[in-house]
mmCIF file of the N, C-alpha and C atoms, coordinates in Angstrom:
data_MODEL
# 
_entry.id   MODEL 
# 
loop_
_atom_site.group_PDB 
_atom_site.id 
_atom_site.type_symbol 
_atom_site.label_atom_id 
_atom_site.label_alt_id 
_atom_site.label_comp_id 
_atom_site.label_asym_id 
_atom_site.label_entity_id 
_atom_site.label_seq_id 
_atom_site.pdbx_PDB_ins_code 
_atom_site.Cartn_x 
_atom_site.Cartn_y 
_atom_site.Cartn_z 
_atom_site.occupancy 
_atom_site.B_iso_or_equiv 
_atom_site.pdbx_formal_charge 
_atom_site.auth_seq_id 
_atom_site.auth_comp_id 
_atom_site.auth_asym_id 
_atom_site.auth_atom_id 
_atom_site.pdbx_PDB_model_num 
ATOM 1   N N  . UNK A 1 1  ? 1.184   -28.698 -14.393 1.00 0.00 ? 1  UNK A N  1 
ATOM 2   C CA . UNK A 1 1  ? 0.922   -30.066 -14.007 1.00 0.00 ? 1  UNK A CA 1 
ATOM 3   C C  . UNK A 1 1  ? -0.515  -30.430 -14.385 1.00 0.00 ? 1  UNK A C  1 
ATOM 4   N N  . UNK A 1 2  ? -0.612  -31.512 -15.187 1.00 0.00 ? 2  UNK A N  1 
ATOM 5   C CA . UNK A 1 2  ? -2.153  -32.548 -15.375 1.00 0.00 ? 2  UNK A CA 1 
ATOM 6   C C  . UNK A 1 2  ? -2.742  -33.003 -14.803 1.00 0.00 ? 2  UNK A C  1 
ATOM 7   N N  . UNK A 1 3  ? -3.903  -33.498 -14.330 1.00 0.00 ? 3  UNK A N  1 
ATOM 8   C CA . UNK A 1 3  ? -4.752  -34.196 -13.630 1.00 0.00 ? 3  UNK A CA 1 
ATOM 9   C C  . UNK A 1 3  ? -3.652  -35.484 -13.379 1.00 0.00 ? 3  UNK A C  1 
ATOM 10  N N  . UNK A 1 4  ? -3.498  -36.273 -14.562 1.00 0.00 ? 4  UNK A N  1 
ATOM 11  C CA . UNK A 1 4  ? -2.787  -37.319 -14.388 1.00 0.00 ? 4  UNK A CA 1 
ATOM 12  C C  . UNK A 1 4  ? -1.409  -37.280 -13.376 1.00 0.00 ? 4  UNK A C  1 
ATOM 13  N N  . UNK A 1 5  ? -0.704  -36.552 -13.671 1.00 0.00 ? 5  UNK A N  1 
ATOM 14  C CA . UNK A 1 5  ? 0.557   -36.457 -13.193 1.00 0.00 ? 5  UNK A CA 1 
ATOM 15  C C  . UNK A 1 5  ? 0.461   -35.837 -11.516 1.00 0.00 ? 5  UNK A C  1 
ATOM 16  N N  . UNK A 1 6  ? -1.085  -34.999 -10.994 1.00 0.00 ? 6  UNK A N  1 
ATOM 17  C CA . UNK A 1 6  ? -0.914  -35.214 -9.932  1.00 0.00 ? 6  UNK A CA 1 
ATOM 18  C C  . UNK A 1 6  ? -1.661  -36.236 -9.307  1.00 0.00 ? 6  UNK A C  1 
ATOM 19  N N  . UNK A 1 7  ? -2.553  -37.203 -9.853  1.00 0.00 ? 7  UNK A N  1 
ATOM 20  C CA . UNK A 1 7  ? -2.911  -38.541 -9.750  1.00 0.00 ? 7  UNK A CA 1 
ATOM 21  C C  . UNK A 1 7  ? -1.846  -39.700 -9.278  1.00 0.00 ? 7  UNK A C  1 
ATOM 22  N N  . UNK A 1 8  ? -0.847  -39.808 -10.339 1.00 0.00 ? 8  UNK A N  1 
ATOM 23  C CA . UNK A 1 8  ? 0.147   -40.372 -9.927  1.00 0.00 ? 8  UNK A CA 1 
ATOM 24  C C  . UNK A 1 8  ? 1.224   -40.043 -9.009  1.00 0.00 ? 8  UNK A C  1 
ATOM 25  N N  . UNK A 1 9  ? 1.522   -38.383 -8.766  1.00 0.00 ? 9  UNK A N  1 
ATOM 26  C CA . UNK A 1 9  ? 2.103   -38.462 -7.331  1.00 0.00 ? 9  UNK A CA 1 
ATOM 27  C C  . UNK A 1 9  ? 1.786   -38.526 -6.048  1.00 0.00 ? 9  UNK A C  1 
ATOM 28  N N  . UNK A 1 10 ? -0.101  -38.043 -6.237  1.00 0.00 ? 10 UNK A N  1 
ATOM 29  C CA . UNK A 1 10 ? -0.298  -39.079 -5.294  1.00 0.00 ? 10 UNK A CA 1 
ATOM 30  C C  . UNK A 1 10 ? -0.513  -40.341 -4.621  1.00 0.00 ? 10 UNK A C  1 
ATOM 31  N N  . UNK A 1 11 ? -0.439  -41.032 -5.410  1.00 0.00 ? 11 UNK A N  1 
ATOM 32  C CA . UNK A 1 11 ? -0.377  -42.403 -5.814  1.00 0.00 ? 11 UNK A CA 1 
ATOM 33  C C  . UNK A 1 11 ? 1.411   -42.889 -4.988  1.00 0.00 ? 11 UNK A C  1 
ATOM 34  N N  . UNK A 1 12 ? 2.282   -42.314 -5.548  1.00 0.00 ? 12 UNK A N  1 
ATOM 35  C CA . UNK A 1 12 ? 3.433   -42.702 -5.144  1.00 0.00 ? 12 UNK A CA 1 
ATOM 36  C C  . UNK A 1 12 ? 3.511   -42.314 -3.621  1.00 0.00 ? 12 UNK A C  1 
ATOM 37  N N  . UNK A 1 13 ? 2.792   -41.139 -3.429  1.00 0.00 ? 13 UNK A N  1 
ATOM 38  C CA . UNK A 1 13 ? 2.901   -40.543 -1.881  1.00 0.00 ? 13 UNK A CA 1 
ATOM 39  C C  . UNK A 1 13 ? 2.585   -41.490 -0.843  1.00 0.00 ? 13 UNK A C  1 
ATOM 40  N N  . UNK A 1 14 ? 1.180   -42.315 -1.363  1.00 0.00 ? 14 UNK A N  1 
ATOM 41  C CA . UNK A 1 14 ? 0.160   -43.124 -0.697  1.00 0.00 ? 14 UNK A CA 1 
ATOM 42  C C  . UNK A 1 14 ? 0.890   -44.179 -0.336  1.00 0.00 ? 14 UNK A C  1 
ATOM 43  N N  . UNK A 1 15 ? 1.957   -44.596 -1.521  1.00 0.00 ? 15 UNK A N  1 
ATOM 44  C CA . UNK A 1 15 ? 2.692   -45.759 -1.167  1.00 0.00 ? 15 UNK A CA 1 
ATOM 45  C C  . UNK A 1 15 ? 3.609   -46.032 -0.334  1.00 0.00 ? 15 UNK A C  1 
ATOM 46  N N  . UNK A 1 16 ? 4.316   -44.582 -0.619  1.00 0.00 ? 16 UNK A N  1 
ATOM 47  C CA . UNK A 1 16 ? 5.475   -44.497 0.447   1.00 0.00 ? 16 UNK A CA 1 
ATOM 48  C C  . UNK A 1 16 ? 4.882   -44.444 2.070   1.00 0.00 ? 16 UNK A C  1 
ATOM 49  N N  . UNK A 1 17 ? 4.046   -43.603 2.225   1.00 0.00 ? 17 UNK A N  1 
ATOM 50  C CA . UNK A 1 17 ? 3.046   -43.535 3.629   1.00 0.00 ? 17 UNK A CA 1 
ATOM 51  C C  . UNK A 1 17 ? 3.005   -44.613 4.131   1.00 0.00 ? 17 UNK A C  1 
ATOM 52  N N  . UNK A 1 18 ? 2.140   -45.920 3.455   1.00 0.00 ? 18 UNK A N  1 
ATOM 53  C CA . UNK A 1 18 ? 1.916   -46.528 3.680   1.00 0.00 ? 18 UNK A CA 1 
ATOM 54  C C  . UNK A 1 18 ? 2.750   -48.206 4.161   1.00 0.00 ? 18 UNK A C  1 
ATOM 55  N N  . UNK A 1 19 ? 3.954   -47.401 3.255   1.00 0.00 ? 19 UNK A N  1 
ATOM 56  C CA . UNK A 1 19 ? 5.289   -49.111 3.460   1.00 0.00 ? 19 UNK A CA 1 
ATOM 57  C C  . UNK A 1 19 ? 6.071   -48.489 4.378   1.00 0.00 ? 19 UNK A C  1 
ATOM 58  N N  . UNK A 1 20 ? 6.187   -46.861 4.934   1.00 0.00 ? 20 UNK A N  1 
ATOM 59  C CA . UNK A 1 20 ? 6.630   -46.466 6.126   1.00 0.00 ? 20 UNK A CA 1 
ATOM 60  C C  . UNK A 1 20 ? 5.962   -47.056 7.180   1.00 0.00 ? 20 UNK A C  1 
ATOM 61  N N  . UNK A 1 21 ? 4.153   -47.325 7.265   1.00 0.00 ? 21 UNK A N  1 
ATOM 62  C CA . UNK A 1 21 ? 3.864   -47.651 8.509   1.00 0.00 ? 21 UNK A CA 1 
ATOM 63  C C  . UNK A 1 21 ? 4.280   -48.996 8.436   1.00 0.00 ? 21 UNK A C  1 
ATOM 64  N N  . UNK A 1 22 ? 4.330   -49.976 7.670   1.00 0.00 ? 22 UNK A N  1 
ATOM 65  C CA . UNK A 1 22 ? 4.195   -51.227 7.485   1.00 0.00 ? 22 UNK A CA 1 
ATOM 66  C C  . UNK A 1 22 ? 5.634   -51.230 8.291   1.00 0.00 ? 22 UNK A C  1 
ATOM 67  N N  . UNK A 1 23 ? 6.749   -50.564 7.628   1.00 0.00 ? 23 UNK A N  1 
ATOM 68  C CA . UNK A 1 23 ? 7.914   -50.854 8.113   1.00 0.00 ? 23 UNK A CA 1 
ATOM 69  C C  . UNK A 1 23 ? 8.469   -50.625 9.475   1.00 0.00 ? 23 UNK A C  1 
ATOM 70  N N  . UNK A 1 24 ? 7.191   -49.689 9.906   1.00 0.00 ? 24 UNK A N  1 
ATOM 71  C CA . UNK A 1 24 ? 7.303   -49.389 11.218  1.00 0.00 ? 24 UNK A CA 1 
ATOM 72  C C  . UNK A 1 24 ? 6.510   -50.324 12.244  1.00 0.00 ? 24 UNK A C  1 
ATOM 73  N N  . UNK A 1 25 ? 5.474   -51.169 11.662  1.00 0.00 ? 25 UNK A N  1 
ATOM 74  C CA . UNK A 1 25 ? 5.260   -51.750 12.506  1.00 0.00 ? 25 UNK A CA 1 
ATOM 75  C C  . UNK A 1 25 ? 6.251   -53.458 12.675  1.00 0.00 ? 25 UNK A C  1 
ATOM 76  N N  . UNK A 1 26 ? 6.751   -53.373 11.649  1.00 0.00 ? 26 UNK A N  1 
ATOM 77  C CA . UNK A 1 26 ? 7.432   -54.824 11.802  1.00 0.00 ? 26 UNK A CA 1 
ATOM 78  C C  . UNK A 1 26 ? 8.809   -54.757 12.765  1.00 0.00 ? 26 UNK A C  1 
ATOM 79  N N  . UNK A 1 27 ? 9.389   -52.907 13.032  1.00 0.00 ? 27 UNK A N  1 
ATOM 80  C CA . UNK A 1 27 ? 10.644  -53.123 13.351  1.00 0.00 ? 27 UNK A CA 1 
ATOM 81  C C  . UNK A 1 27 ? 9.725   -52.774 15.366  1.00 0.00 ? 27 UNK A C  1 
ATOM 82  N N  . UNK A 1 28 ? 8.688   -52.199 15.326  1.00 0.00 ? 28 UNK A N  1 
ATOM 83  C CA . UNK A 1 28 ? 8.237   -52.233 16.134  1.00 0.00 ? 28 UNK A CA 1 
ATOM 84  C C  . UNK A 1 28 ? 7.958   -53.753 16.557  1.00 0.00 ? 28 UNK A C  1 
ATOM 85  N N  . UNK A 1 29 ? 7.279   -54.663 16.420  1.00 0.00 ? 29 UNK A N  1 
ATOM 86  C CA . UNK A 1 29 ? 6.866   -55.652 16.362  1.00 0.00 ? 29 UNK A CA 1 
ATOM 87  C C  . UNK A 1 29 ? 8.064   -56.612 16.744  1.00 0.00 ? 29 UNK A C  1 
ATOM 88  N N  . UNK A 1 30 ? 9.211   -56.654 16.367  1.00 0.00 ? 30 UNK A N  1 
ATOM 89  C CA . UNK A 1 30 ? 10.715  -57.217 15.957  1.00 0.00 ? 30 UNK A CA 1 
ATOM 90  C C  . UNK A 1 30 ? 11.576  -56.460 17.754  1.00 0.00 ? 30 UNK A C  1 
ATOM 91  N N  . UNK A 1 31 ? 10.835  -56.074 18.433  1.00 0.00 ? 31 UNK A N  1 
ATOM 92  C CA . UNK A 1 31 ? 11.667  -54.487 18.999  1.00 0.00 ? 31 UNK A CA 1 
ATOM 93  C C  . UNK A 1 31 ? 11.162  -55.645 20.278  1.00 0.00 ? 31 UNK A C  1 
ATOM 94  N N  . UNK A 1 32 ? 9.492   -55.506 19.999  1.00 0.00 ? 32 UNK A N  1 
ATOM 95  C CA . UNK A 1 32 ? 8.953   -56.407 21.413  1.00 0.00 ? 32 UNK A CA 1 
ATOM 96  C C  . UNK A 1 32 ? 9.295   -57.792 21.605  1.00 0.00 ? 32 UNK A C  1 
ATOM 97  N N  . UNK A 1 33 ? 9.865   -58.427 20.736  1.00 0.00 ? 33 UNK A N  1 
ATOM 98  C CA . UNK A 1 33 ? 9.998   -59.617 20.989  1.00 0.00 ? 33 UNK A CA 1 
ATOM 99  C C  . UNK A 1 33 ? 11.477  -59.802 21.597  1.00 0.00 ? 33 UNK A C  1 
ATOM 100 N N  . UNK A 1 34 ? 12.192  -58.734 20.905  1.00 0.00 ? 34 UNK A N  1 
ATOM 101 C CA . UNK A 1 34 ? 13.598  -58.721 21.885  1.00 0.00 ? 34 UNK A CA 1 
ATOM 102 C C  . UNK A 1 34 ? 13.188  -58.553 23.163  1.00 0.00 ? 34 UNK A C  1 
ATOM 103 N N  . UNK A 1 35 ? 12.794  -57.370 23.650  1.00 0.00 ? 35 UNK A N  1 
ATOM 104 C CA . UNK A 1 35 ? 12.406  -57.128 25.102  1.00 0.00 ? 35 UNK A CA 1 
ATOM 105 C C  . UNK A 1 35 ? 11.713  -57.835 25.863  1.00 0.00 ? 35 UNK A C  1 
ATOM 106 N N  . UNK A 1 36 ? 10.858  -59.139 25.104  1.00 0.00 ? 36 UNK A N  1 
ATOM 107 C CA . UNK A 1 36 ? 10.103  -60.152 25.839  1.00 0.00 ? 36 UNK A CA 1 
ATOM 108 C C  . UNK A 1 36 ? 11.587  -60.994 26.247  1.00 0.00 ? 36 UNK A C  1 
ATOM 109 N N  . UNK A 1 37 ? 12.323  -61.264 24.890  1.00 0.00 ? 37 UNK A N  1 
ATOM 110 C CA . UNK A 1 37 ? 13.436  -62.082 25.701  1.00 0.00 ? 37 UNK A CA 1 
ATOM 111 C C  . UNK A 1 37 ? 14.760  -61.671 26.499  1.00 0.00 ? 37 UNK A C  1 
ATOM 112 N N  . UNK A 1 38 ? 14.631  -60.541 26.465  1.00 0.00 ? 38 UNK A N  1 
ATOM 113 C CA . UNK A 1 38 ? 15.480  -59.756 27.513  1.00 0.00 ? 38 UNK A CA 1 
ATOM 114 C C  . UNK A 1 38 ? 15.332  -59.512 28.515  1.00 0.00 ? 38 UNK A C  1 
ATOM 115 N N  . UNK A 1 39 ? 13.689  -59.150 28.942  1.00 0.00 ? 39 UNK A N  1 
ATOM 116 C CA . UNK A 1 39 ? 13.340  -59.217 30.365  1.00 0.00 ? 39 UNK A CA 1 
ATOM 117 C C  . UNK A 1 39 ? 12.465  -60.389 30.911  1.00 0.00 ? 39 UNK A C  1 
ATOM 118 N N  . UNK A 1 40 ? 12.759  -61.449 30.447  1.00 0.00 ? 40 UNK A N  1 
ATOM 119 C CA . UNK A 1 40 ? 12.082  -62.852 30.402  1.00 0.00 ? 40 UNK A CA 1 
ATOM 120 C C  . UNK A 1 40 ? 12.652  -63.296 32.182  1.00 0.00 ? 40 UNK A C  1 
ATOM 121 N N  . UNK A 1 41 ? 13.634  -63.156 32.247  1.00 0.00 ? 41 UNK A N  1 
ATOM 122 C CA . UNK A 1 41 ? 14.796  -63.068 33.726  1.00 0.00 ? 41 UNK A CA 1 
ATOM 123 C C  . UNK A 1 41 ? 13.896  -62.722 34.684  1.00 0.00 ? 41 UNK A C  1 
ATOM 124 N N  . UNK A 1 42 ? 13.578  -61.607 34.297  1.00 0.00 ? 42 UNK A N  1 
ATOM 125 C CA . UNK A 1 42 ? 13.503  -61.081 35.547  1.00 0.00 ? 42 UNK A CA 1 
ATOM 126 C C  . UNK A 1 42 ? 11.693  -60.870 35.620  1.00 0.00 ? 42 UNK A C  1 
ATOM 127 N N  . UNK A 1 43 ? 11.012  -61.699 34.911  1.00 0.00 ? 43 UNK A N  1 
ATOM 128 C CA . UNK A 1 43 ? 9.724   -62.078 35.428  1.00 0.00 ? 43 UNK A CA 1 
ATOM 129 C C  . UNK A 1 43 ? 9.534   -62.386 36.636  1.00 0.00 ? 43 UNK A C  1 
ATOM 130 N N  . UNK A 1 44 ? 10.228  -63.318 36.943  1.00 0.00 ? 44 UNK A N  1 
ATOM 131 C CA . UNK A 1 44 ? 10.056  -64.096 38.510  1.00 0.00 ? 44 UNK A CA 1 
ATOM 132 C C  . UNK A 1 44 ? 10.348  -63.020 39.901  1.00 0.00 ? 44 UNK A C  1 
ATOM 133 N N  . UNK A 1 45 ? 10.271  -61.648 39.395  1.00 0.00 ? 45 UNK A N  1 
ATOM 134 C CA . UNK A 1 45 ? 11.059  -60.634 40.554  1.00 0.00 ? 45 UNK A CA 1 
ATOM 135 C C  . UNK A 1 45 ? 9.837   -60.085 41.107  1.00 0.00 ? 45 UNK A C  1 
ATOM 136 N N  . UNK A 1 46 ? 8.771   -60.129 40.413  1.00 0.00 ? 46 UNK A N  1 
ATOM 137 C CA . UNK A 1 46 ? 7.250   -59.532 40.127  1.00 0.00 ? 46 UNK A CA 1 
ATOM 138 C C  . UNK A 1 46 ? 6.535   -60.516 41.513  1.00 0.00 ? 46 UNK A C  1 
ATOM 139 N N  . UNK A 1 47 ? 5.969   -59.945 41.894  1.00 0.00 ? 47 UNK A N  1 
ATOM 140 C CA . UNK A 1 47 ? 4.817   -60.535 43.040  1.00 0.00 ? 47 UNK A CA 1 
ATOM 141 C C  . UNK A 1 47 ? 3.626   -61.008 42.120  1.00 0.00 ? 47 UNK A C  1 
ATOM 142 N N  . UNK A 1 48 ? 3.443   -61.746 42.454  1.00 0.00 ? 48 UNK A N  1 
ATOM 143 C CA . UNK A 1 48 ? 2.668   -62.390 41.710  1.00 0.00 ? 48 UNK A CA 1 
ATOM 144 C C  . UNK A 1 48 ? 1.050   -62.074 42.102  1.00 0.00 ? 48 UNK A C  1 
ATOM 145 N N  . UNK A 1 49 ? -0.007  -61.699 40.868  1.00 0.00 ? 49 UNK A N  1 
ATOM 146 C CA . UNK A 1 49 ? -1.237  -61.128 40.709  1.00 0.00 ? 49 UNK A CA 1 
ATOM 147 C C  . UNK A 1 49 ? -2.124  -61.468 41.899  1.00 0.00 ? 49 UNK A C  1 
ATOM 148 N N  . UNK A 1 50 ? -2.791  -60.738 42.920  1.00 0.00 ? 50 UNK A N  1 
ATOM 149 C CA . UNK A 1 50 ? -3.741  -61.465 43.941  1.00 0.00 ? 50 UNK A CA 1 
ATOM 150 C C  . UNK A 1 50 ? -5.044  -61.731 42.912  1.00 0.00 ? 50 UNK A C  1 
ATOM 151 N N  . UNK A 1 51 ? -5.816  -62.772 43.590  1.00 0.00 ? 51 UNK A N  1 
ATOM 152 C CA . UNK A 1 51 ? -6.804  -63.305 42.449  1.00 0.00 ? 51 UNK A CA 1 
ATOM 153 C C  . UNK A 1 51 ? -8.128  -61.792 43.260  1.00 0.00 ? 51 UNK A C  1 
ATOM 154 N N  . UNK A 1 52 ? -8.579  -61.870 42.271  1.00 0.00 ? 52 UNK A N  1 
ATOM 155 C CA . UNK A 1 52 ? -9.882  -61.009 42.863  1.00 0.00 ? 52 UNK A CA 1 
ATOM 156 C C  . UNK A 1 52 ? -10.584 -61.565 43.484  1.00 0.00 ? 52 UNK A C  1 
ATOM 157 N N  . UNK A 1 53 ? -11.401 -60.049 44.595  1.00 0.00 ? 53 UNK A N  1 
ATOM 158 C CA . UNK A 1 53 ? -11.846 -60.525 45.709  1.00 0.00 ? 53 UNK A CA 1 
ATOM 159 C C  . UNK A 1 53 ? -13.823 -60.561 45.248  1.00 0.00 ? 53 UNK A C  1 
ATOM 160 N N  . UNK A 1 54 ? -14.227 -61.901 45.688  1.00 0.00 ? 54 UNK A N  1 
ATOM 161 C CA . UNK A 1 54 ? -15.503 -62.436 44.973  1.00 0.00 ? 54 UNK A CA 1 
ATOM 162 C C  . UNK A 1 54 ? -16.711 -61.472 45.821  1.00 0.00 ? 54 UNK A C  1 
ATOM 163 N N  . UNK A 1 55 ? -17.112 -60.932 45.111  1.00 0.00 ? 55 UNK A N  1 
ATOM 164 C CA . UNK A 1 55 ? -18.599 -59.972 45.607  1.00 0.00 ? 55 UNK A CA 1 
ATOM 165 C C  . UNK A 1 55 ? -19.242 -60.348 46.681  1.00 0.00 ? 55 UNK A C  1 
ATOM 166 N N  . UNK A 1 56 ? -19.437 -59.840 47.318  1.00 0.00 ? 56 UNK A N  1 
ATOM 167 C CA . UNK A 1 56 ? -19.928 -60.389 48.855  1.00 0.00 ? 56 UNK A CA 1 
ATOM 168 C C  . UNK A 1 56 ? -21.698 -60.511 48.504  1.00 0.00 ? 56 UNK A C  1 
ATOM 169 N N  . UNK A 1 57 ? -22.118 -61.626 48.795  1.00 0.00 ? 57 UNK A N  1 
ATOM 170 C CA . UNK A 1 57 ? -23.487 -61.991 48.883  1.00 0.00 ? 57 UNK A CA 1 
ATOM 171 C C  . UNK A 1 57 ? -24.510 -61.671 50.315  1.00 0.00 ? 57 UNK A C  1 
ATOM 172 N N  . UNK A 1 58 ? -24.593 -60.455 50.524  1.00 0.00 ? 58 UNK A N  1 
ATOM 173 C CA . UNK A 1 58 ? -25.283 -60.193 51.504  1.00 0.00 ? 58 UNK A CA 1 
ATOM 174 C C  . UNK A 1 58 ? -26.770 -60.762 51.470  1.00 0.00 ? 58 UNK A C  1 
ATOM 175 N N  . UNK A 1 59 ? -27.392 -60.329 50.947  1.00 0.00 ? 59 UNK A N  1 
ATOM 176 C CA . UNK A 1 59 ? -28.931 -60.691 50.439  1.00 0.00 ? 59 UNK A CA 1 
ATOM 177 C C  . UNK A 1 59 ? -29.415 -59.972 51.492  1.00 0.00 ? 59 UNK A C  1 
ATOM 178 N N  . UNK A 1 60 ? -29.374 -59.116 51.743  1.00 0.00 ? 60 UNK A N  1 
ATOM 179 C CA . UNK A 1 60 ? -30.391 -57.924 52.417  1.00 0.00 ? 60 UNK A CA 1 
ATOM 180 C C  . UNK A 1 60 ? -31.402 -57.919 51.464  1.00 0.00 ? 60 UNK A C  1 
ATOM 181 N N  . UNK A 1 61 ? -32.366 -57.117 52.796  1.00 0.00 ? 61 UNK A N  1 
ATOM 182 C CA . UNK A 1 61 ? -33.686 -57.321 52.074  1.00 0.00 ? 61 UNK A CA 1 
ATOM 183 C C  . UNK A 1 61 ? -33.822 -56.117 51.065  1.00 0.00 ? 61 UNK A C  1 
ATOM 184 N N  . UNK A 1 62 ? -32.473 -54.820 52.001  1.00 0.00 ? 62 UNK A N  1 
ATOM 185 C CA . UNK A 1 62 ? -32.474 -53.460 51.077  1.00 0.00 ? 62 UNK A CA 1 
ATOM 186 C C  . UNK A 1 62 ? -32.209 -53.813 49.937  1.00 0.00 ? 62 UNK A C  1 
ATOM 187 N N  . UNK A 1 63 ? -31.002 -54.660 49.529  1.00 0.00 ? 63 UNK A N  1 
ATOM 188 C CA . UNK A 1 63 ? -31.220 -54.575 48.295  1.00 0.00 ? 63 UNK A CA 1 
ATOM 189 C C  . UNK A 1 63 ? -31.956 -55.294 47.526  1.00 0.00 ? 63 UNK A C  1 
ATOM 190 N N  . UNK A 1 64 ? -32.378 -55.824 47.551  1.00 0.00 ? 64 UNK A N  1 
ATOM 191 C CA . UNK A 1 64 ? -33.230 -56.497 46.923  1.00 0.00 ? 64 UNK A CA 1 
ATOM 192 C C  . UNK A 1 64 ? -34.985 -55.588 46.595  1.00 0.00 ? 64 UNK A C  1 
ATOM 193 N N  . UNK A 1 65 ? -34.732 -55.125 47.638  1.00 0.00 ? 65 UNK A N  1 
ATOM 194 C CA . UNK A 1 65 ? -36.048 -53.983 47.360  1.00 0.00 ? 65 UNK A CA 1 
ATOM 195 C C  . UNK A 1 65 ? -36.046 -52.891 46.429  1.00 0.00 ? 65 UNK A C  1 
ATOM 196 N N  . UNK A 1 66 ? -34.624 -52.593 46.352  1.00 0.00 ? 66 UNK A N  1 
ATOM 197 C CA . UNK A 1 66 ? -34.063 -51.373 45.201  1.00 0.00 ? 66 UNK A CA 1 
ATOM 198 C C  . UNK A 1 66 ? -33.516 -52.394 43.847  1.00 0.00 ? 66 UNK A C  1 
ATOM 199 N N  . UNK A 1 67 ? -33.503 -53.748 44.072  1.00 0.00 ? 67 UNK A N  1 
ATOM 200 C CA . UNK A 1 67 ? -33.773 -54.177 42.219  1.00 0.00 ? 67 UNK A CA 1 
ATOM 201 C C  . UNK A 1 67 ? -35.108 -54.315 42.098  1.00 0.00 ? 67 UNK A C  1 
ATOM 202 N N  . UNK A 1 68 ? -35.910 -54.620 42.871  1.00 0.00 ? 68 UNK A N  1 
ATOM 203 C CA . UNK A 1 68 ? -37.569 -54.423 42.452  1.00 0.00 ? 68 UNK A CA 1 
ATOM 204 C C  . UNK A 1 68 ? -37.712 -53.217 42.176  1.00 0.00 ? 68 UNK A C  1 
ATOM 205 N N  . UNK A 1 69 ? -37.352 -51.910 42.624  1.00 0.00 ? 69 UNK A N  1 
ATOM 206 C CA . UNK A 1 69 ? -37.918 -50.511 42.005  1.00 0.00 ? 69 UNK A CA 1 
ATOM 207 C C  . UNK A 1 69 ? -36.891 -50.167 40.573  1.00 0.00 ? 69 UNK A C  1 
ATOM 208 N N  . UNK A 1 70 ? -35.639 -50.777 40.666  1.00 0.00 ? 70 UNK A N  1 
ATOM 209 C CA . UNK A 1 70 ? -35.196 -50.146 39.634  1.00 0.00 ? 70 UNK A CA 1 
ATOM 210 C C  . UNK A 1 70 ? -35.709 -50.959 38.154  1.00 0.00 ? 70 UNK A C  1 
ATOM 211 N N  . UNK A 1 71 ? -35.989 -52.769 38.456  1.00 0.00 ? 71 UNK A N  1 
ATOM 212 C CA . UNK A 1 71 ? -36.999 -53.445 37.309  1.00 0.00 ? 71 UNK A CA 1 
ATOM 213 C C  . UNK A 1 71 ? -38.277 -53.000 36.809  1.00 0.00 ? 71 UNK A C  1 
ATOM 214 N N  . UNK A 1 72 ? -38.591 -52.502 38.284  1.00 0.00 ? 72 UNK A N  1 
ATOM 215 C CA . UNK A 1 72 ? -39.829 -51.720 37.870  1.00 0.00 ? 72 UNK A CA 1 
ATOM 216 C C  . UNK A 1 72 ? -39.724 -50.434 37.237  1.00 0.00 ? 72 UNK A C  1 
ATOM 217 N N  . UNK A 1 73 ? -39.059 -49.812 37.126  1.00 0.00 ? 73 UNK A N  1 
ATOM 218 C CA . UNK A 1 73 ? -38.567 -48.359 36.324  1.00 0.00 ? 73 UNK A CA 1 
ATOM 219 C C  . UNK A 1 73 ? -38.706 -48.830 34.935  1.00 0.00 ? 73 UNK A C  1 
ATOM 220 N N  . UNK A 1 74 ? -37.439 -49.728 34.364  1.00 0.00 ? 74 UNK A N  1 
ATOM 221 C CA . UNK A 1 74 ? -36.827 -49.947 33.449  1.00 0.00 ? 74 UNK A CA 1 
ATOM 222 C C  . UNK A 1 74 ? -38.463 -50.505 32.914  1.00 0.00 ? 74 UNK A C  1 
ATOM 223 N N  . UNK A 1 75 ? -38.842 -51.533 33.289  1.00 0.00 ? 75 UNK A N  1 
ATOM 224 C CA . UNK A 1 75 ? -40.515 -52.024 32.566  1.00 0.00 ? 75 UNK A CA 1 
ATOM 225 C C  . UNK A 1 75 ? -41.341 -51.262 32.222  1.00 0.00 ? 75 UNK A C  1 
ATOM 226 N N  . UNK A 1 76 ? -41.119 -49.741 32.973  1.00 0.00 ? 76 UNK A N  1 
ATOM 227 C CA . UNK A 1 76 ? -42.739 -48.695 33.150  1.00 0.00 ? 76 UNK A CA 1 
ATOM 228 C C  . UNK A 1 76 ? -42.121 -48.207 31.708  1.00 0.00 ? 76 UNK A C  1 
ATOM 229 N N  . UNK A 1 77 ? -41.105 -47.811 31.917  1.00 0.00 ? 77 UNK A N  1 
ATOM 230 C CA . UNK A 1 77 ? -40.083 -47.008 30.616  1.00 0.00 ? 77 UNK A CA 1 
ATOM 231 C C  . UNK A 1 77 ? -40.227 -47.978 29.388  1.00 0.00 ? 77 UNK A C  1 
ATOM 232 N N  . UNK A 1 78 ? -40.213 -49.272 29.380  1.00 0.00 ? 78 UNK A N  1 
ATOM 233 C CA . UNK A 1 78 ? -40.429 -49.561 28.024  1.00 0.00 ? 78 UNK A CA 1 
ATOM 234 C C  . UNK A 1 78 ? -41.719 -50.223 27.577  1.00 0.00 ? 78 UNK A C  1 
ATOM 235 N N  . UNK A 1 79 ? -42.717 -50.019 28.483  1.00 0.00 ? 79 UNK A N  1 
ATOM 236 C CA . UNK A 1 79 ? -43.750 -50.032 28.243  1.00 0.00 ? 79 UNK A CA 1 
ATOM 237 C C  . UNK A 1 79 ? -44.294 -48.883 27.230  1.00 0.00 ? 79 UNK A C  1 
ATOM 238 N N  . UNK A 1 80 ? -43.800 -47.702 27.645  1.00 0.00 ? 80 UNK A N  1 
ATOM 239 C CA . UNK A 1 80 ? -44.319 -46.333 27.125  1.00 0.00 ? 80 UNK A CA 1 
ATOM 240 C C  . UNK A 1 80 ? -44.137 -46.340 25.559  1.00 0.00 ? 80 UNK A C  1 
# 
């Protein structure tokens, strides 16, 4: 076998590899959209998402004293 001739089978290899994934992602792709409309029904069976719960605003003085030391860290550090 020639340079060329294993040039070109890999060449053919690359192709086939490559229209396998292609083909795999379209029947994949083709797969989810059935199952979106197959279990489309039974969406409404689902409890529906609680909204998140909003960070509590204490304003202690603790913390607020430990973002002054940790600003002050981060400043000393890029001062250096």
């Amino acid at each position: 076998m020639n340079y060329g001739e294993l040039m070109v089978g890999g060449l053919k290899l690359m192709v086939f590899g490559m229209g396998m994934v292609y083909v795999f992602l379209v029947v994949m792709i083709g797969a989810m959209k059935v199952m979106e409309v197959v279990l489309r029904p039974f969406a409404t069976l689902l409890d529906p998402p609680k909204p998140a719960a909003a960070p509590k605003k204490s304003g202690s003085s603790e913390e607020a004293k430990l973002a002054a030391i940790a600003a002050a860290a981060v400043a000393r550090m890029l001062r250096k």
